[in-house]
VEXDREN-2710 file (C-alpha; in Angstrom, 1 decimal):
% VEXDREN-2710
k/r/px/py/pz
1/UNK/0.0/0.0/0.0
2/UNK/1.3/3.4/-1.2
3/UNK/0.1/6.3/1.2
4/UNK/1.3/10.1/-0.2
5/UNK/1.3/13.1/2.7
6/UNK/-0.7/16.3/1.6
7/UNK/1.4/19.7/1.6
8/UNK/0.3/22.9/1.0
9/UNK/1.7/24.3/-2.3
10/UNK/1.5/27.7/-3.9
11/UNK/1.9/27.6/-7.7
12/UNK/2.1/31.3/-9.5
13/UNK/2.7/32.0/-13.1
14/UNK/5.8/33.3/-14.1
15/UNK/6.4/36.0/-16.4
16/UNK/8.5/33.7/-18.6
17/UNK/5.2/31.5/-18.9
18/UNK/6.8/29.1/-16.8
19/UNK/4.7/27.8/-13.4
20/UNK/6.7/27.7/-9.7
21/UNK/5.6/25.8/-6.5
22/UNK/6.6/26.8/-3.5
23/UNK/5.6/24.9/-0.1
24/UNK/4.3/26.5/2.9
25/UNK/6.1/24.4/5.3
26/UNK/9.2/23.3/3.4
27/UNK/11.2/26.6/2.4
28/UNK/13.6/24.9/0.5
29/UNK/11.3/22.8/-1.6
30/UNK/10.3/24.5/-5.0
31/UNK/9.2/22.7/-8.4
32/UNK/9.0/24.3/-11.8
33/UNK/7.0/23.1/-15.3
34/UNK/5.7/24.6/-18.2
35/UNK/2.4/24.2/-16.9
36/UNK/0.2/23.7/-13.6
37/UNK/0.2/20.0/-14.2
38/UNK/3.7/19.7/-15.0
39/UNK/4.3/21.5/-12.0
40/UNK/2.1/19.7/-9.7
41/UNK/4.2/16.2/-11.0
42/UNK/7.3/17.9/-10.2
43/UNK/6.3/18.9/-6.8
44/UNK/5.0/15.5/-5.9
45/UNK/7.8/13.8/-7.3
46/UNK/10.4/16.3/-5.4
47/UNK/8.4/15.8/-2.7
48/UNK/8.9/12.2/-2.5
49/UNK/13.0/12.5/-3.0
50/UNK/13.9/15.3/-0.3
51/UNK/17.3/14.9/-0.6
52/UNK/17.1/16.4/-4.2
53/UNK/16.3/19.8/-2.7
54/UNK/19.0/20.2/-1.0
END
């Protein structure tokens, strides 16, 4: 059984057109796509692997 932990994210729109998460509670933690749902992968996905934000 998989179980995934819920994080507040805030995703904003660049003025490159990219997208940027940032997480309330992890300052160091940001994800970047081309768009929301790119984004949203790349946040759970960096999410899962801490030690890549580092």
């Amino acid at each position: 059984m998989t179980m995934e932990q819920i994080a507040r994210l805030h995703i904003e729109k660049l003025p490159k057109g990219v997208y940027l998460a940032t997480f309330d509670h992890i300052p160091r933690l940001v994800a970047q796509g081309r768009t929301v749902a790119e984004t949203l992968e790349m946040a759970r996905r960096d999410r899962q692997s801490p030690s890549k934000a580092s």
